[in-house]
VMD Tcl script that draws the C-alpha trace (Angstrom):
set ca {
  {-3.58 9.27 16.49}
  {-0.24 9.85 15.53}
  {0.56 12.40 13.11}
  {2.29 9.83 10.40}
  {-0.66 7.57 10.62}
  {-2.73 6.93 7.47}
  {-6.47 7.31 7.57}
  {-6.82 3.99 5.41}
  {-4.19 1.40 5.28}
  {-2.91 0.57 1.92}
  {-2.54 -3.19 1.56}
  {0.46 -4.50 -0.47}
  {1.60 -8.11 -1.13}
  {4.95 -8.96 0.47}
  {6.81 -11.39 0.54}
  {5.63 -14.65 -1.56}
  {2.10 -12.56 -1.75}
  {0.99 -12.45 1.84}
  {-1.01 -9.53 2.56}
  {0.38 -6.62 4.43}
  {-1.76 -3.29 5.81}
  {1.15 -0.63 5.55}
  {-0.57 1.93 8.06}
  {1.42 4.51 8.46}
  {4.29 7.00 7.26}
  {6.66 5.01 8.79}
  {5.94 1.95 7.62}
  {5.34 2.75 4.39}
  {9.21 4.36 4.63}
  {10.26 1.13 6.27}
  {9.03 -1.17 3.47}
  {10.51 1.30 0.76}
  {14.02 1.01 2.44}
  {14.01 -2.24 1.76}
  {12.93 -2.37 -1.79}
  {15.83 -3.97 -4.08}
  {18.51 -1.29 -5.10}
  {18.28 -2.54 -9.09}
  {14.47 -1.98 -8.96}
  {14.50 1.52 -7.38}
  {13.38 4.24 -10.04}
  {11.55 7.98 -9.76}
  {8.50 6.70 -8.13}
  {10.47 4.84 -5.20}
  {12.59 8.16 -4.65}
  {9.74 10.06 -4.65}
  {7.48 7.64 -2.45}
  {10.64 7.62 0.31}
  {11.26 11.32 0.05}
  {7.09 12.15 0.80}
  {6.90 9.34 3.86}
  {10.54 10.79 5.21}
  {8.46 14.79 4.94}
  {5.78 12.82 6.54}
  {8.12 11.57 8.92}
  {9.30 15.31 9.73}
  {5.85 16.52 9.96}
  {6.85 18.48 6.51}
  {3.41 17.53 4.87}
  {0.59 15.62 5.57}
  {0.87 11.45 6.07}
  {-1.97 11.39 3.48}
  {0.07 13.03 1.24}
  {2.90 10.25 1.67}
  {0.03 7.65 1.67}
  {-0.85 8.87 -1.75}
  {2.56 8.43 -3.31}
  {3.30 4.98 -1.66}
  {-0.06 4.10 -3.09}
  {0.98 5.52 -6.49}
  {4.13 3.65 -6.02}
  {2.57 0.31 -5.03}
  {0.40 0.56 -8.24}
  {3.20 0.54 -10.14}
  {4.79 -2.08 -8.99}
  {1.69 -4.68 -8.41}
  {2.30 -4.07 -5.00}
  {-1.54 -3.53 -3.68}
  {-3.51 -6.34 -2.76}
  {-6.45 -7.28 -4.33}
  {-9.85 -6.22 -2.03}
  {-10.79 -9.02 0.03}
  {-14.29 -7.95 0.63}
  {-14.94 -7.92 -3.38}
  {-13.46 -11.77 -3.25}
  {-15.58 -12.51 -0.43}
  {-18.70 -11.43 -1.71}
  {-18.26 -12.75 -5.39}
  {-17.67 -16.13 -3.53}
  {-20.69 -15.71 -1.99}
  {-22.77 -14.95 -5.12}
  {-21.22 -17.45 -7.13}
  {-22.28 -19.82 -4.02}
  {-25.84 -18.95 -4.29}
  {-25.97 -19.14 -7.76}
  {-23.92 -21.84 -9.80}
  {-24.61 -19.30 -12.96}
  {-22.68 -16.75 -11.70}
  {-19.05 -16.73 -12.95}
}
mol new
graphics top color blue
foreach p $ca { graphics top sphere $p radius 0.5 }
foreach p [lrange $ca 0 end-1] q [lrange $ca 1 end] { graphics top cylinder $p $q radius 0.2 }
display resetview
């Protein structure tokens, strides 16, 4: 595995909401380089600075992964679990009772 690779993915919405698995240091940098220049603020710098460390092998990729997480938060960025969808689709399928 390559050192910038992320144990887990973190899944953000992109574009108009389509689901993207960021999965490692350097995509996670990628995707913050192109973040909008008016919406950049402290956790964006500090998101891009960790993945470039990462990047350098300066400190861990889960490190980085962390902060982009912390950073997706913030913005709404993370998409929802699929696998929690899925299986509340399936209960409510069962059972019409189940909301």
């Amino acid at each position: 595995m390559k050192p910038d690779m992320f144990r887990e993915p973190v899944s953000i919405l992109v574009g108009l909401g389509f689901p993207a698995e960021v999965r490692s240091a350097a995509d996670a940098y990628r995707h913050l380089c192109e973040w909008p220049m008016r919406l950049r603020d402290n956790a964006h710098a500090v998101a891009l600075k960790a993945c470039g460390a990462a990047l350098r092998d300066e400190i861990e990729a889960e490190t980085a992964r962390g902060l982009f997480a912390a950073f997706a938060e913030k913005h709404d960025l993370l998409a929802p679990d699929t696998s929690v969808i899925a299986e509340s689709r399936l209960r409510r399928d069962r059972d019409p009772h189940v909301r």
